[in-house]
N, C-alpha and C positions, 0 to 999 in steps of 0.2 A: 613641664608643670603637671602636676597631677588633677584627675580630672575630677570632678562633682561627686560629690555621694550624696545619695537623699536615701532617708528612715522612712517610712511611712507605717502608722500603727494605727489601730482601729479601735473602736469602744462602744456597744451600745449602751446606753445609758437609760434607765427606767425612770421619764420625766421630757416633757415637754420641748420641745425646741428651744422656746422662750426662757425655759429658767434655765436652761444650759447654758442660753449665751450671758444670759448676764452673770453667771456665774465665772466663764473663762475673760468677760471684759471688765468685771468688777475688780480693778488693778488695787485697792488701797486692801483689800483682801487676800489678793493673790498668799500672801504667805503664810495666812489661816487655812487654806486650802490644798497648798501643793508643800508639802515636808521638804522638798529639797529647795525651794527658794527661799532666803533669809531675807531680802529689804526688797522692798520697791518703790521708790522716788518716782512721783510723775511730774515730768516737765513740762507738761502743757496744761491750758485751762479748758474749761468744756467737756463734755460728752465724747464717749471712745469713737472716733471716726478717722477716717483718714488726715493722718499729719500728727494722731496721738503719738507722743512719746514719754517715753517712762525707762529709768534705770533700773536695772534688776539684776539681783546678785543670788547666785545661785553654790552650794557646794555642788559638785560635781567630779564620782572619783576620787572623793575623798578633800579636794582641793575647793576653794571660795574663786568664782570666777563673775566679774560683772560688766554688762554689756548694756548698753545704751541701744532699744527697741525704739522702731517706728514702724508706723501701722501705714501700709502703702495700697490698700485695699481693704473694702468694708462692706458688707450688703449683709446687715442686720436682719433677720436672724438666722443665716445663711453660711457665711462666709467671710471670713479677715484674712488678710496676710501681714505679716511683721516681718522687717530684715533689719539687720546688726550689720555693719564691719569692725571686724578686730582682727589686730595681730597677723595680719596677712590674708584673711579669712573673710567672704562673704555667707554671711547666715539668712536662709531664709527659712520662716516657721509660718504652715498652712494650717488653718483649722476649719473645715466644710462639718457641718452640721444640716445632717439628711432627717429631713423627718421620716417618722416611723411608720406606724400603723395610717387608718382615715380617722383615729381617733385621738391620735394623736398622742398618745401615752409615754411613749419610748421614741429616742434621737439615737441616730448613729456618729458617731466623732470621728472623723478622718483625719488626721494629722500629718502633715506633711515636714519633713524637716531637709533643711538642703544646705550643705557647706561645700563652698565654692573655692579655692584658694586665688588670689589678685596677685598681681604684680609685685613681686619683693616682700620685704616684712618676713617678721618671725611667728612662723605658726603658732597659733595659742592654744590652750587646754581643749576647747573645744572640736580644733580642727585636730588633735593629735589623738583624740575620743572618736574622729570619724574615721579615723583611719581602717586598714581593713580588721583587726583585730577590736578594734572601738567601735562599727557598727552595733554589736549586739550588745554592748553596755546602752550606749544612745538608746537603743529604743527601749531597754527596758526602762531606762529613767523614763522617756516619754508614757510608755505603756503604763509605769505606776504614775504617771501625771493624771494619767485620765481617768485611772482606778479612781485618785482621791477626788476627782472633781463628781467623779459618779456618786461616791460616798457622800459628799456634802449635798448633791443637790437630790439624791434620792431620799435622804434624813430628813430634807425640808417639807418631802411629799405628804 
């Protein structure tokens, strides 16, 4: 079995800790803000915490791939974790948001992305994206994730 690959991409963003996060956990947005996600269904009721889930469908690669996110970790305004399984694949996506300055002006995004492959099942788009020549697509999709979320919440400043 082949073993984990994790992405990891960076962003500082010019704005606040606070409206960063509600910008990357305001899910009925997400596809006003990020170009490569096309829908997001949320399947839970309540505020983004742990046990939120939401379907999100993303092109990626040229291909529409959608995966069913849950939020397994939450410490607002800090840090989330979300994992998927699909298609043979374990997904996990980290987002640490370090504050900046003592002024607080500017956040740093840390993004974590990790595909794990599980017991049997047919690889899906995503795990076939991490492979070794799909590392560097992955993160530039993530690295323009964080671009647009920089753009939206620094427009608002």
């Amino acid at each position: 079995m082949a073993a984990s690959r994790t992405v990891v991409v960076e962003r500082r963003i010019q704005a606040p800790q606070g409206r960063v996060w509600e910008a990357i956990t305001d899910l009925p947005e997400m596809p006003r803000v990020l170009s490569g996600v096309e829908r997001v269904e949320v399947l839970t009721e309540g505020g983004f915490d742990v046990g939120t889930r939401w379907r999100e469908t993303r092109r990626m690669l040229g291909k529409e791939a959608t995966e069913v996110m849950t939020v397994t970790e939450c410490v607002p305004p800090e840090r989330y974790v979300t994992v998927a399984d699909s298609h043979g694949m374990h997904y996990e996506s980290e987002f640490e948001l370090l504050k900046g300055d003592a002024a607080a002006t500017w956040t740093t995004v840390v993004m974590r992305f990790t595909a794990t492959p599980t017991a049997g099942g047919l690889m899906g788009l995503l795990a076939k994206a991490t492979g070794a020549l799909g590392v560097k697509a992955v993160s530039r999709a993530l690295a323009k994730d964080l671009d647009e979320v920089a753009a939206a919440v620094e427009q608002r400043g």
